[in-house]
Backbone as CSV, one residue per row, in Angstrom:
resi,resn,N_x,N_y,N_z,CA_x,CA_y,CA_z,C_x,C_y,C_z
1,UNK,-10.293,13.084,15.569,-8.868,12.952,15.425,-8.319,14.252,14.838
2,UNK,-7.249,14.638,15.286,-6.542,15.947,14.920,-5.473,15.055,13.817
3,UNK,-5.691,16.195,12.740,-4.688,16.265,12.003,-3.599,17.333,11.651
4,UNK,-2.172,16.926,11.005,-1.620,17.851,11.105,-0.772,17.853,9.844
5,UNK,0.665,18.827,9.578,0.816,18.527,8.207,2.251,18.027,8.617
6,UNK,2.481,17.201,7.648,4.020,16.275,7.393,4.496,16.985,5.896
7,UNK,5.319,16.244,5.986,5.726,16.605,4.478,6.753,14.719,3.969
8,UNK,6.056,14.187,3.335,6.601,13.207,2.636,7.781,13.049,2.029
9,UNK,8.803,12.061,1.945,9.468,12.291,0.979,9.695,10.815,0.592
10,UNK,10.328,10.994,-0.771,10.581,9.445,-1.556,11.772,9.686,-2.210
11,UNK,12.997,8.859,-2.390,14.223,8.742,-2.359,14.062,8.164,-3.008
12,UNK,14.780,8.080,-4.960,14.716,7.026,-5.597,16.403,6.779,-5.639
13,UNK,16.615,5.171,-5.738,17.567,4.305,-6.138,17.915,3.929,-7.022
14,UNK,19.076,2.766,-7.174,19.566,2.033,-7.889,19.940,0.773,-7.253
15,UNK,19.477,-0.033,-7.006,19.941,-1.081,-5.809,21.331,-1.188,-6.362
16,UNK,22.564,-1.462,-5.493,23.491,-1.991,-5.598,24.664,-0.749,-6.709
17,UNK,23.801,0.101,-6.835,24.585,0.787,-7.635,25.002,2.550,-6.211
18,UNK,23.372,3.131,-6.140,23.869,4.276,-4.853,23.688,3.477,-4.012
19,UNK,23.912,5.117,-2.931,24.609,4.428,-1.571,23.029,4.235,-0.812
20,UNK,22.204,3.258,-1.354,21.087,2.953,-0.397,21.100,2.747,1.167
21,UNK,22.294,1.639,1.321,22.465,1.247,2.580,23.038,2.914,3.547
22,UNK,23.974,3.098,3.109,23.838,4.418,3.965,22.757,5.508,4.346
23,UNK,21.695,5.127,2.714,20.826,6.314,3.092,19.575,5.584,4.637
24,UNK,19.835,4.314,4.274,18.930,3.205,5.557,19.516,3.673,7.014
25,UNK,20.861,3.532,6.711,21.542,3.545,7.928,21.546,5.100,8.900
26,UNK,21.174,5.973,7.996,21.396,7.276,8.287,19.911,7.622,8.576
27,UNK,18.640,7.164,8.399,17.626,6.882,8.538,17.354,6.415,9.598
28,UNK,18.137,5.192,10.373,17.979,4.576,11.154,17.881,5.327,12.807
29,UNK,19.068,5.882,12.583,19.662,6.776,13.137,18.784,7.985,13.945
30,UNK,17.759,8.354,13.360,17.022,9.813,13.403,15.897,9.427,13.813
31,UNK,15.355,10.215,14.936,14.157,10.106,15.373,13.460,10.361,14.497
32,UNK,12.944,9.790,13.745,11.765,10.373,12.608,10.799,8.961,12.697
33,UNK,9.361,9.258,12.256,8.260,8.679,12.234,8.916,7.340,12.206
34,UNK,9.038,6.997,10.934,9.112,5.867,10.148,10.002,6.041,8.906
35,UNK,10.111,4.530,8.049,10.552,4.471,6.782,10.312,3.107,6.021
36,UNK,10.146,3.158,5.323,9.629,2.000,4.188,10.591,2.062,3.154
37,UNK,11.283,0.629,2.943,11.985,0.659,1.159,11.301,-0.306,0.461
38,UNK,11.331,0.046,-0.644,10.376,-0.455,-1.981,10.884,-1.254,-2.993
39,UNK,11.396,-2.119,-3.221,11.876,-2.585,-4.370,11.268,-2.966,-5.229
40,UNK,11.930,-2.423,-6.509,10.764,-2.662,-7.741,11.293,-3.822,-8.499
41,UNK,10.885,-3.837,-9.807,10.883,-5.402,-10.325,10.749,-4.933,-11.563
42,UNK,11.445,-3.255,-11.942,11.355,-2.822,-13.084,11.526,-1.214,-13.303
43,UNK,12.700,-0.627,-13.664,12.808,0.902,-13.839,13.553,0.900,-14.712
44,UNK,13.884,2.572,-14.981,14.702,3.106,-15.530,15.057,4.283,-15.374
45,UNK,16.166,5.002,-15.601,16.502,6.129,-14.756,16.979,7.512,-15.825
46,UNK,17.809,7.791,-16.058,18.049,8.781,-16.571,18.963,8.811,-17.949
47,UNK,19.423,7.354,-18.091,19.951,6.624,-18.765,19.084,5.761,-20.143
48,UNK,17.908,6.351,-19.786,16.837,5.513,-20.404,16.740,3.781,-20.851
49,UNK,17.683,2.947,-19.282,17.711,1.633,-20.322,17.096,1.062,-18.900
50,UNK,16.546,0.092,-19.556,15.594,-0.881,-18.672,16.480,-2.101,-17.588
51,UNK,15.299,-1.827,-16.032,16.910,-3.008,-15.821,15.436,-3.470,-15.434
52,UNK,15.210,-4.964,-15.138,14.165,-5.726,-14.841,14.607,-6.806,-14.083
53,UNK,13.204,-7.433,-13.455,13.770,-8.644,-12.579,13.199,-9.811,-13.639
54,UNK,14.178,-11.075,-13.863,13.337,-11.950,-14.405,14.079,-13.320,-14.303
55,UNK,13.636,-14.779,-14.013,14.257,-15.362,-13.993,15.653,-16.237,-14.798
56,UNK,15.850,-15.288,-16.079,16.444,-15.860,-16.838,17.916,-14.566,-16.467
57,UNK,17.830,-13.145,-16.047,18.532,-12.303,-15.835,18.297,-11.844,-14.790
58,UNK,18.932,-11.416,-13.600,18.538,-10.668,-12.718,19.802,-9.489,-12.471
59,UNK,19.004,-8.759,-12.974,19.648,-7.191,-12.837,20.129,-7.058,-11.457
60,UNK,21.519,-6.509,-11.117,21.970,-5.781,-9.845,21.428,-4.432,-9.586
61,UNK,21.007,-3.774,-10.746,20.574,-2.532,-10.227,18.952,-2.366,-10.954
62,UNK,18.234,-3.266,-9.561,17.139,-3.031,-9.755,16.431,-1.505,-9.087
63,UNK,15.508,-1.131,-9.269,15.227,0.402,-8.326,14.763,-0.108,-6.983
64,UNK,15.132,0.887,-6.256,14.637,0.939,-4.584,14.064,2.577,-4.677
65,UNK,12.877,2.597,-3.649,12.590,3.570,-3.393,12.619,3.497,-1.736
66,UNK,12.745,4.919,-1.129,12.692,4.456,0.178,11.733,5.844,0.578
67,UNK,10.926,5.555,1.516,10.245,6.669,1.603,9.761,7.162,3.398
68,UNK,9.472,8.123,3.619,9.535,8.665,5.078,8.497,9.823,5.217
69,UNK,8.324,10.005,6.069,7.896,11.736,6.339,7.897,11.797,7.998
70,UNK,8.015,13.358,8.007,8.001,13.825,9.383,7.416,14.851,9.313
71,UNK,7.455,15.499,10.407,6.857,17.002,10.532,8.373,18.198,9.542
72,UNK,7.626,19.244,8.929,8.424,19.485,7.833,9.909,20.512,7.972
73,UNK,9.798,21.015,9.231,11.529,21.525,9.372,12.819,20.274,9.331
74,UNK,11.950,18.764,10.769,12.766,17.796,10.453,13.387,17.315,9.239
75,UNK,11.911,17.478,8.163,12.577,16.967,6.832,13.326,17.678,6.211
76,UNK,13.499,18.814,6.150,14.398,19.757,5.480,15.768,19.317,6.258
77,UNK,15.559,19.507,7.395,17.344,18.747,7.468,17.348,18.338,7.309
78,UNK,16.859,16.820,7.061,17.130,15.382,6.937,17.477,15.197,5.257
79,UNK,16.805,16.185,4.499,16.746,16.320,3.012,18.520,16.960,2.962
80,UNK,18.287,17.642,3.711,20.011,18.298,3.573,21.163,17.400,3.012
81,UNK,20.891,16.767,4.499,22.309,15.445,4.812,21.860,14.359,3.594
82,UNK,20.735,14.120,2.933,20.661,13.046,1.924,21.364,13.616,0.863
83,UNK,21.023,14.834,0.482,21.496,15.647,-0.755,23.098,15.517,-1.001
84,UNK,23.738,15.187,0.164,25.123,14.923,-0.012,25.635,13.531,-0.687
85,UNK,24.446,12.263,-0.303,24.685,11.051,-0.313,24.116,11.040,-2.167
86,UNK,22.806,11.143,-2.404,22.154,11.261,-3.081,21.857,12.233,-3.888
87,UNK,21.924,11.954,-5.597,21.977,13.273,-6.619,20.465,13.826,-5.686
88,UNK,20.411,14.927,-5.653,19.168,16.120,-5.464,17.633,15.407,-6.493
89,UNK,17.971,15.427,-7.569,17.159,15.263,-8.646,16.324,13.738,-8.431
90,UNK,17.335,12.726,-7.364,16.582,12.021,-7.001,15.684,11.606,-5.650
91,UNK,15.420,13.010,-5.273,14.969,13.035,-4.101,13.534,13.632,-4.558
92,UNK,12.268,13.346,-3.726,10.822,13.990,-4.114,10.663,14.463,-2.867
93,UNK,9.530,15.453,-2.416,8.840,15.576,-1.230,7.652,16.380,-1.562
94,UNK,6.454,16.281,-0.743,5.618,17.151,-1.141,4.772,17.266,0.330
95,UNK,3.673,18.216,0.950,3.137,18.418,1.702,1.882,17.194,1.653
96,UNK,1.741,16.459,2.908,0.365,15.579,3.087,-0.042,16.140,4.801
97,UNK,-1.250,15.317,5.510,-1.312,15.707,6.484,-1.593,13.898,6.924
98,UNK,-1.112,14.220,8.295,-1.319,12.607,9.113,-2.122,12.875,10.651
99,UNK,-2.642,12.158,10.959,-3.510,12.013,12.476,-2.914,11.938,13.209
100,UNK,-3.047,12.603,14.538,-2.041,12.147,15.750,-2.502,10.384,16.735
């Protein structure tokens, strides 16, 4: 199997607070591999306060992560147009390699 290099990226959230659904929708949109969203059941952000899932409270802004990769010029644009939607600081990417 040939491998080759991608470049990953992971988009962190706020459910219900950023614009997740646009960043889905704008995702949707683009020939790219794939995408996965993540919802957690426990973060905190820059604010340092805890939002959690639990049955006695359920937080609106629980974290979402949403994550993708493509081959790595695609992602640089695609990183572009998020950077508008999404603070910068919450965007990751780093180099992996995937099989054809």
């Amino acid at each position: 199997m040939s491998r080759f290099e991608v470049t990953m990226v992971r988009v962190y959230l706020a459910e219900g607070r950023d614009h997740s659904n646009r960043v889905i929708e704008l995702l949707e949109t683009l020939d790219i591999k794939g995408f996965t969203v993540f919802r957690g059941i426990a973060g905190f952000g820059a604010e340092q306060k805890l939002h959690k899932a639990s049955l006695l409270d359920l937080s609106p802004e629980l974290p979402l992560v949403i994550e993708f990769f493509d081959v790595p010029h695609k992602v640089e644009k695609i990183i572009t147009q998020l950077e508008s939607m999404v603070k910068p600081d919450h965007i990751v990417s780093w180099t992996a390699q995937s099989g054809k």
